[in-house]
N, C-alpha and C positions, 0 to 999 in steps of 0.2 A: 701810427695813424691809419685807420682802417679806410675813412671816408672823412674829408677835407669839407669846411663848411668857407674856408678860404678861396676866393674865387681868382686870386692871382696868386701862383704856386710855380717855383723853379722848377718847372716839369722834366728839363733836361738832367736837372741834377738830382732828381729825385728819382729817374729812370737810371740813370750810370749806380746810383747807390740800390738802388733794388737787389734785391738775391732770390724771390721768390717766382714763381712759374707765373702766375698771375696774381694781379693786385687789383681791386677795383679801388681807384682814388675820389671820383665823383659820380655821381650818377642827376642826371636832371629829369626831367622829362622826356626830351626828344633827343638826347646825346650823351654819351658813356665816356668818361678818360679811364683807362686802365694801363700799370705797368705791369710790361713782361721781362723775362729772364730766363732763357732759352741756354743748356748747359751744353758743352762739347759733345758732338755728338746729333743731339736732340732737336726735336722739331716741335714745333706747333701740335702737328697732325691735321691731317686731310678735311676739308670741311667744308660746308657752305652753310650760309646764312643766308634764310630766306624772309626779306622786310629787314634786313639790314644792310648797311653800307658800312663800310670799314674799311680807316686811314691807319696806317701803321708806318711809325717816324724810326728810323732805325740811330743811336745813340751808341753805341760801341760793338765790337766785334763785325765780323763780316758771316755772309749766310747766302742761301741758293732763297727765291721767292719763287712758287709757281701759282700764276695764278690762270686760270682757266688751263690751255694748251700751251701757254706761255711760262718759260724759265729763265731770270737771269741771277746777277751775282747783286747781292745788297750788302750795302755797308756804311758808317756811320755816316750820318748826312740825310742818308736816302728817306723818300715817301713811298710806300705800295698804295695803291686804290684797289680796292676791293669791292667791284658794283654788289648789287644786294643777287642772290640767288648763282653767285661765281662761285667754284672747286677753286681749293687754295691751299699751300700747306708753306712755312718755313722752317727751313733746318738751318742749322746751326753748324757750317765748313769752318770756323776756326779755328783757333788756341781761345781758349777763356771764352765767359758768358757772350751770347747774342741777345744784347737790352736793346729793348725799344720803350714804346707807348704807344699806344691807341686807341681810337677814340669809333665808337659802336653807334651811331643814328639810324633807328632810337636803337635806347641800351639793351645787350646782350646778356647780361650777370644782373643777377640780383648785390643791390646797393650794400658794400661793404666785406663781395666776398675777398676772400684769398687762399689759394691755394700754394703750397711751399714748394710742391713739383705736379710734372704732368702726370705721374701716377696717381695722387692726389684727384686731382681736376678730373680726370677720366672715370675715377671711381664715385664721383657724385654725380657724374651725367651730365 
């Protein structure tokens, strides 16, 4: 399922079964769900979004978030907030994937991408 026309979806369960770097599951007009799958090792990468805001729900493994001048430890449970125009990057301090979900107001990906890893992602810009 590239992009979900279903508007009530096990998000949690559909983020723990992800394996890919990025997923985009919805897109609306004013708000993005995407899962992620972040490999041992590996990180988001450094970034800001500027005219977006971005919640990122953490669902299995444990990982470092820094968001602005700010670093802690994240792990299944957690939420990061990401105001619009904030420096952010997650890695991935575990054993096994660091899966979450997040959600991009307004959306950040065009509707239906996915990429299998961060090599991937990087190379389409």
């Amino acid at each position: 399922m590239s992009t979900s026309t279903k508007l009530t979806l096990p998000v949690v369960d559909l983020a723990r079964e992800n394996d890919e770097f990025r997923k985009v599951v919805w897109t609306g007009e004013e708000t993005q769900l995407v899962l992620m799958a972040i490999p041992e090792g590996g990180e988001i990468g450094g970034e800001v979004h500027e005219g977006h805001d971005q919640l990122l729900y953490f669902v299995a493994g444990t990982g470092v978030a820094k968001i602005g001048e700010t670093e802690c430890d994240v792990a299944d449970g957690d939420v990061s907030i990401v105001p619009s125009g904030t420096f952010h990057n997650f890695r991935n301090t575990g054993s096994g994937m660091l899966k979450l979900f997040t959600t991009y107001s307004p959306p950040e990906h065009e509707p239906g991408t996915e990429h299998a890893t961060k090599a991937e992602a990087d190379a389409e810009g």
